[in-house]
Every structure is written in structure tokens, then in C-alpha cells.
C-alpha positions in Angstrom: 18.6 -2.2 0.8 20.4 1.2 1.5 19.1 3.1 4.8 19.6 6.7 4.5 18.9 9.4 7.4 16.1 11.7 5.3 18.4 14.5 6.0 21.4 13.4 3.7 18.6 11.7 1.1 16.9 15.7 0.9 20.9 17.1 0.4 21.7 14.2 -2.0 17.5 14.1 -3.5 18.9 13.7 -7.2 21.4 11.3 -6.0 19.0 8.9 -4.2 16.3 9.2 -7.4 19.0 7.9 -9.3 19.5 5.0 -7.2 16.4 3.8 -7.4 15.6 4.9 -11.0 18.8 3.6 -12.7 20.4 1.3 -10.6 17.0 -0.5 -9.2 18.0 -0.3 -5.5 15.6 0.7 -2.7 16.1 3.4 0.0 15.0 3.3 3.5 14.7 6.5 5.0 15.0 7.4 8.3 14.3 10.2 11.2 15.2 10.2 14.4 16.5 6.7 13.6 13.2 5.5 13.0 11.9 4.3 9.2 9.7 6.0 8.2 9.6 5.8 4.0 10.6 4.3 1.5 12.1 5.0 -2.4 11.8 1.8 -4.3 11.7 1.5 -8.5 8.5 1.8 -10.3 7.8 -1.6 -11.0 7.9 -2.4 -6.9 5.4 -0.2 -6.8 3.5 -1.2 -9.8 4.0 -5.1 -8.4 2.6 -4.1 -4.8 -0.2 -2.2 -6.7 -1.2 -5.4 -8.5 -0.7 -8.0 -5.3 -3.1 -5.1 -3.4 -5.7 -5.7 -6.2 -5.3 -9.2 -6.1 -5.9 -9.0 -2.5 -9.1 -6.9 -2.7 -10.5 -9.4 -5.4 -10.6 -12.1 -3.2 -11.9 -10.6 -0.2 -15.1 -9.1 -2.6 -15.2 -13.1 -3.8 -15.5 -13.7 -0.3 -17.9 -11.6 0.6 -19.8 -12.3 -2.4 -20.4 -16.5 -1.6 -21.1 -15.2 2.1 -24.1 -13.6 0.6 -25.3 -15.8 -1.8 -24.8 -18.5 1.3 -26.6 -16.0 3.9 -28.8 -13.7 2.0 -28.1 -9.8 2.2 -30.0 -7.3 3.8 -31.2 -3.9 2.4 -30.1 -0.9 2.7 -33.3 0.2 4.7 -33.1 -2.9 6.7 -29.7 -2.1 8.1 -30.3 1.7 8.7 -33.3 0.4 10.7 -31.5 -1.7 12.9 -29.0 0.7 13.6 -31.8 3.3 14.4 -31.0 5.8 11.6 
């Protein structure tokens, strides 16, 4: 994985998308020294798009046996309790 100040990646910006695009590499970037983004081919981002989803499914399966186990409250109910 190539780390690039973002100073030379905005002078070389065509340069560095063709990197990524065409030769599948991913580019850290860097101010101050610090990361702080990164340029990575479509399909990593597609692939951390569809683990993400993956993730949020099974948290709401989660949630969903802990209220068919507990029971869920209403809407009203909860607003009462929190004195809204």
C-alpha cells in the first residue's frame, strides 16, 4: 500500500486515480504526517459496502429475537417514560 503526502497526490491527482483504477493499488494519504484518507479500487469499496450490510443484518436479527424474547414497547410508552 503506497502512502502519499496529499500535497504531491493533489499535483500528481490523475496520476494516483490511475493507480488505483488501473493498476488496483491503494493510496494512503497523508497531512501533517498523519492518515487521513484513503484511494482504494472500486470493488474495495463495493466489498466494504457489502461486509457493512452484512454487519447491519445481523445486528437488526439481533435485535429482532431480543424483542420477540422481551416484548417491545410502544412508541407512546417510551415517550412517556422519558417525559416527552
Amino acid at each position: 500500500m503506497a502512502h502519499l503526502p496529499s500535497s504531491k497526490a493533489r499535483e500528481g491527482f490523475a496520476d494516483t486515480i490511475n493507480r488505483v483504477a488501473y493498476g488496483n493499488e491503494r493510496v494512503v494519504l497523508r497531512r501533517r504526517g498523519k492518515e487521513v484518507a484513503a484511494v482504494v479500487p472500486i470493488a474495495d469499496l463495493r466489498l466494504l459496502e457489502e461486509l457493512e450490510d452484512r454487519m447491519d443484518l445481523v445486528d437488526a436479527r439481533a435485535a429482532l429475537a431480543e424483542t420477540k424474547k422481551k416484548g417491545a414497547k410502544s412508541l407512546d410508552g417510551i415517550l412517556k417514560e422519558l417525559g416527552l
